[in-house]
Each structure stands twice: as C-alpha cells, then as structure tokens.
C-alpha positions as protocol buffer text, in pm:
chain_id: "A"
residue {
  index: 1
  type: UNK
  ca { x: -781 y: -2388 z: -2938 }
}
residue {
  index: 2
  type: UNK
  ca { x: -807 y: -1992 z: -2949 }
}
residue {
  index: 3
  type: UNK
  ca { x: -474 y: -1806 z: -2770 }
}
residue {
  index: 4
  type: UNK
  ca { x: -670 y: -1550 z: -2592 }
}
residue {
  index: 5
  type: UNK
  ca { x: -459 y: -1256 z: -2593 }
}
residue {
  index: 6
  type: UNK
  ca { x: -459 y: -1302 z: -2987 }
}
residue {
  index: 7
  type: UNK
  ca { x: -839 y: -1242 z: -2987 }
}
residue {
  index: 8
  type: UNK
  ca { x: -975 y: -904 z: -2983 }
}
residue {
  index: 9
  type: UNK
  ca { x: -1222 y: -1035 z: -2693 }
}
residue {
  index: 10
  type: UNK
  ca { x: -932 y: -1155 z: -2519 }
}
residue {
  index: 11
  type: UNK
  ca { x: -742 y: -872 z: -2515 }
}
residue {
  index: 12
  type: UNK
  ca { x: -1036 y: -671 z: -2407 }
}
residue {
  index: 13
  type: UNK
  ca { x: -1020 y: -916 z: -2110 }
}
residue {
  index: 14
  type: UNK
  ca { x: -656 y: -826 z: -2046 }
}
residue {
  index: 15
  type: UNK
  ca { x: -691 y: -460 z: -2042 }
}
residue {
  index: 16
  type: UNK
  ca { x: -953 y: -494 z: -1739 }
}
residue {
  index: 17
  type: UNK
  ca { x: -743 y: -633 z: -1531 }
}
residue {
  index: 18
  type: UNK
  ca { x: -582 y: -373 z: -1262 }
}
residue {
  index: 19
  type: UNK
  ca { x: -223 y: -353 z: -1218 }
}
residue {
  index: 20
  type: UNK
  ca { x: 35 y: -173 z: -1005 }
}
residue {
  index: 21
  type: UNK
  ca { x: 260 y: 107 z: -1085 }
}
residue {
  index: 22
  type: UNK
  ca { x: 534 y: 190 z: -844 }
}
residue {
  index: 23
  type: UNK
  ca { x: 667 y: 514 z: -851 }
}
residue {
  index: 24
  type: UNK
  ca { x: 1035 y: 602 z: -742 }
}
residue {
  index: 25
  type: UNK
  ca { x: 1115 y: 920 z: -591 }
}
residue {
  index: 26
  type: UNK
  ca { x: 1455 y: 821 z: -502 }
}
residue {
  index: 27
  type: UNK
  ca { x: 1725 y: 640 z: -308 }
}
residue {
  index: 28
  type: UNK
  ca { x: 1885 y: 605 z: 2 }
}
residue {
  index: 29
  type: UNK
  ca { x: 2188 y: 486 z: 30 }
}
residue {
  index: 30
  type: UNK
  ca { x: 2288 y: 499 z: 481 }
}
residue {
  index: 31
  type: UNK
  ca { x: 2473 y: 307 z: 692 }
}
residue {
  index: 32
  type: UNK
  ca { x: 2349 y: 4 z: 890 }
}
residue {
  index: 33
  type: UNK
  ca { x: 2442 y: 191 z: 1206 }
}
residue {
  index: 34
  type: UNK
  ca { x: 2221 y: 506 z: 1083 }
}
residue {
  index: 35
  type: UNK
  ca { x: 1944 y: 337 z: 979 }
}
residue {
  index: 36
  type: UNK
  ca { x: 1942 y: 166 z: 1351 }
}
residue {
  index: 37
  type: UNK
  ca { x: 1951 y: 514 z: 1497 }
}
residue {
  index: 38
  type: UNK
  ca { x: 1681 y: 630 z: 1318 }
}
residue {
  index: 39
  type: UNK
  ca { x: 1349 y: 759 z: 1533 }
}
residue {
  index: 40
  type: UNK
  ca { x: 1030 y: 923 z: 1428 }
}
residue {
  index: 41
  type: UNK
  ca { x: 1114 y: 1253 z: 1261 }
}
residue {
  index: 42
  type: UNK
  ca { x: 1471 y: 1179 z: 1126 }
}
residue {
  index: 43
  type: UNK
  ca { x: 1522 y: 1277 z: 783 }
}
residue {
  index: 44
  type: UNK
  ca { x: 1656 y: 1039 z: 515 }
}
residue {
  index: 45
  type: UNK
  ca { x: 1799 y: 1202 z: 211 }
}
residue {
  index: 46
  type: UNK
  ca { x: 1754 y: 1091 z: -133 }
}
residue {
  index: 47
  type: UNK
  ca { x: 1999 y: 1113 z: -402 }
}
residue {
  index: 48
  type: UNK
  ca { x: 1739 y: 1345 z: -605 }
}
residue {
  index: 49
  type: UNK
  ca { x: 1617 y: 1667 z: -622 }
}
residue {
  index: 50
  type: UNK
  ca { x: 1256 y: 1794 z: -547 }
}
residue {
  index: 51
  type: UNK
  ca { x: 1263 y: 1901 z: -920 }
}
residue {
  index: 52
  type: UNK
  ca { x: 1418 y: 1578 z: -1036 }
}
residue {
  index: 53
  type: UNK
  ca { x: 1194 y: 1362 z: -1270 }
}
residue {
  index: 54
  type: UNK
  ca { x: 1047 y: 1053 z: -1140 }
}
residue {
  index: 55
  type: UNK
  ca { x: 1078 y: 696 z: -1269 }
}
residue {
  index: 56
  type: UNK
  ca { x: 781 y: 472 z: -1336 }
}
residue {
  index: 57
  type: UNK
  ca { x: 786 y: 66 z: -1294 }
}
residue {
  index: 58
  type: UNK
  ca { x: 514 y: -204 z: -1364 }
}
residue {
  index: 59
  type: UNK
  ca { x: 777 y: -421 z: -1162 }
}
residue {
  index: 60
  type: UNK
  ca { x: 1114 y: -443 z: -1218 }
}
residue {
  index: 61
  type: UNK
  ca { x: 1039 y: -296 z: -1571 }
}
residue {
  index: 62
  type: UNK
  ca { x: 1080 y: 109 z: -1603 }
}
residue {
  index: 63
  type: UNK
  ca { x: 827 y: 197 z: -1823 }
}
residue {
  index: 64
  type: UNK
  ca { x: 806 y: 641 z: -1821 }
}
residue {
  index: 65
  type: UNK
  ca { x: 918 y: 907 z: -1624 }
}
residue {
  index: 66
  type: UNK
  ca { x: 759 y: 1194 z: -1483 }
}
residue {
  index: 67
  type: UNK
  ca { x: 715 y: 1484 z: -1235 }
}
residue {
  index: 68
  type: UNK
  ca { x: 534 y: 1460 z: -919 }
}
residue {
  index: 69
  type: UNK
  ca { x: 189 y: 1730 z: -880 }
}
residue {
  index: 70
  type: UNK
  ca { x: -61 y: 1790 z: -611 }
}
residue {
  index: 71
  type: UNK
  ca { x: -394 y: 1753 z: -745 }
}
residue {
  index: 72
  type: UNK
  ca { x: -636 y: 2001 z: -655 }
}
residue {
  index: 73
  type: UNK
  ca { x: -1009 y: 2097 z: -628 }
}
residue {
  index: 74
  type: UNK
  ca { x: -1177 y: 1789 z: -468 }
}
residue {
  index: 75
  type: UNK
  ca { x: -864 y: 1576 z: -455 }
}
residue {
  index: 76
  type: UNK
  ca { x: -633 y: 1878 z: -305 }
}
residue {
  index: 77
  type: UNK
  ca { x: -362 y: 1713 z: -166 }
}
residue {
  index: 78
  type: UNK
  ca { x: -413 y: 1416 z: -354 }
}
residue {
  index: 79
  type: UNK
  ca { x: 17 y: 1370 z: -544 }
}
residue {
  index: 80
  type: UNK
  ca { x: 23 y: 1270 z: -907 }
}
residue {
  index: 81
  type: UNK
  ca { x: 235 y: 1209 z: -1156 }
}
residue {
  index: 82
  type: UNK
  ca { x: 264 y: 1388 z: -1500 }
}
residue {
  index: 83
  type: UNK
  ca { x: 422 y: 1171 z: -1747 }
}
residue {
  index: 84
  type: UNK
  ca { x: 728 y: 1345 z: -1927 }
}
residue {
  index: 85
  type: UNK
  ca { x: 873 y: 1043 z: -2125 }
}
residue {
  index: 86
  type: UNK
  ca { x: 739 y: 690 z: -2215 }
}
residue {
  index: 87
  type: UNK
  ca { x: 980 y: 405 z: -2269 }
}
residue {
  index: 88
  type: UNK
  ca { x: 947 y: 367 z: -2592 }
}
residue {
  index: 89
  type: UNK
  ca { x: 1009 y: -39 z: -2557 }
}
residue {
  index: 90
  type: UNK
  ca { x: 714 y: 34 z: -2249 }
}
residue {
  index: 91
  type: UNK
  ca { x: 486 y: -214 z: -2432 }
}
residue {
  index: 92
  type: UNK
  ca { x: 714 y: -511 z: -2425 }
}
residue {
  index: 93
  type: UNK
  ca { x: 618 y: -573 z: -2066 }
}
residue {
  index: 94
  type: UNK
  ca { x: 670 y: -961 z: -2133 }
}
C-alpha cells in the first residue's frame, strides 16, 4: 500500500489543505485582581515594543518571525506580517 505523503500526488494533496498561523504580538503578564477590574477601554501592556519583531506559530511550534504592516490600496487597513527570519528547523512541523 502507497504512504501518501511519499507520493508526489499525495503531497500535492497535503499542500491544499488550509492551516492556521497564529501570530504573537506579545504578553501580558497582570494580576488576578487587575484583570477582574478590567472594563472596556483599559489598556493591557505587553512586554514588547511596537517595533519589536513578531513570532509566528503553526501551533505550539514557532516557525518565523516578523514585523507587523498595514496593507494598503484596496486592503488599507488590512495588518500583515513581513517575514524577517524563518526557523530554519520550520519544516519539521511533525
């Protein structure tokens, strides 16, 4: 029997299927009692910096870092991320 993702029609398969990419921004680190007193329009700081590079994960599994853009023309306002570095073990996602 034929291992799919050893065949070049199964790994064709495996590339069409859609995954998710969580982007990190940063981290929080309050107390219980602050996070209780929170209400709409508190501000929660993060331990980075606006220019601060962001981290990439398919997971728990960081896989590239990058910087956060605004897209613009027809997707003005749309954020993005630039990759700076890939992971270079990025493809052992296993």
């Amino acid at each position: 029997m034929d291992d799919m993702t050893t065949t070049p029609r199964g790994t064709r398969l495996l590339q069409q299927i859609p995954i998710e990419v969580m982007v990190s921004v940063g981290k929080a680190r309050p107390l219980v009692q602050d996070l209780l007193n929170l209400s709409q329009s508190a501000v929660l700081t993060l331990d980075r910096r606006i220019d601060d590079p962001v981290e990439i994960y398919v997971g728990d599994k960081l896989i590239a870092r990058g910087e956060l853009q605004e897209l613009e023309g027809a997707d003005a306002g749309q954020l993005a991320v630039r990759l700076t570095e890939v992971i270079s073990d990025a493809r052992d996602l296993a």
